[in-house]
C-alpha positions in Angstrom: 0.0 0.0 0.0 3.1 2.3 0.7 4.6 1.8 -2.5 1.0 2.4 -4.4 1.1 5.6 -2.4 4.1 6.6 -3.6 2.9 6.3 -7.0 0.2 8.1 -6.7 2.2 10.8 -5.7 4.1 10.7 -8.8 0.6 10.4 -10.8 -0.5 13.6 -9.0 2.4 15.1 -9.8 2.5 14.4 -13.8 -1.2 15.8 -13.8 -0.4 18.6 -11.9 2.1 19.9 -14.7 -0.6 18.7 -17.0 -3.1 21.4 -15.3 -0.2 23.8 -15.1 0.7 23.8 -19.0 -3.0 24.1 -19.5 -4.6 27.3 -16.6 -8.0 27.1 -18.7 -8.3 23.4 -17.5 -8.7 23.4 -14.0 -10.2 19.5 -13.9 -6.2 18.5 -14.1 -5.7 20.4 -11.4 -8.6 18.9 -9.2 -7.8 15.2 -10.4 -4.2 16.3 -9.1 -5.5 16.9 -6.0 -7.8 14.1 -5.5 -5.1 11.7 -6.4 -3.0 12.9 -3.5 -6.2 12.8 -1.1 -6.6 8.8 -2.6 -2.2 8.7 -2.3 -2.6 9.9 1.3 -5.2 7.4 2.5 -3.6 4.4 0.8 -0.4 5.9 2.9 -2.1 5.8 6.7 -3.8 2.7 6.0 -0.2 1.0 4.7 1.3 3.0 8.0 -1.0 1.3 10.1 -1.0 -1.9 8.8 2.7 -2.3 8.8 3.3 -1.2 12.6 2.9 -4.1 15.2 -0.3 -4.7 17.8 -0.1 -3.5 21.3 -1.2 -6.4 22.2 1.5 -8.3 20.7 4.0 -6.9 23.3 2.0 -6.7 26.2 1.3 -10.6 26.7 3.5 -12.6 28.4 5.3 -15.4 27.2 3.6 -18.8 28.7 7.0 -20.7 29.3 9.9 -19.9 31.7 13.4 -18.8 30.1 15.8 -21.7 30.0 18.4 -21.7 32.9 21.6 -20.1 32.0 24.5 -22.5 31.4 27.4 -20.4 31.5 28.6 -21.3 34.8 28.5 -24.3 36.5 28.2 -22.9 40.3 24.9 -23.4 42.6 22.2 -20.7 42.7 23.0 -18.7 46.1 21.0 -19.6 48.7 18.9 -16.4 50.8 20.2 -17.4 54.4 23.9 -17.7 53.4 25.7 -14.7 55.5 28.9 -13.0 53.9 
């Protein structure tokens, strides 16, 4: 959807010249402009698509993360006294 935006843009652009060359002709000018309302709509809805849920992030995995295995020493134990 972003990259059809993106060519709209470019369409609205070409017709924009178009009503530009030709002042008595303003329905260039308006299809110009309509094109970029259609480009900016195809935009937000691409935008919105592509970003990730909220909800994605804010559940919680179900399983525990594995133990690390970088050292081979006993977790500490809470009454042990330094």
């Amino acid at each position: 959807m972003i990259v059809a935006s993106l060519l709209l843009v470019a369409v609205a652009a070409v017709l924009l010249f178009v009503g530009l060359l030709r002042p008595a002709d303003l329905g260039w000018v308006y299809a110009s402009i309509a094109t970029c309302v259609l480009a900016a709509l195809l935009l937000a809805a691409g935008a919105r698509r592509a970003r990730p849920s909220r909800r994605q992030g804010a559940q919680a995995p179900d399983t525990d993360p594995p133990p690390s295995s970088w050292t081979s020493a006993p977790p500490p134990h809470d009454d042990e006294r330094f």
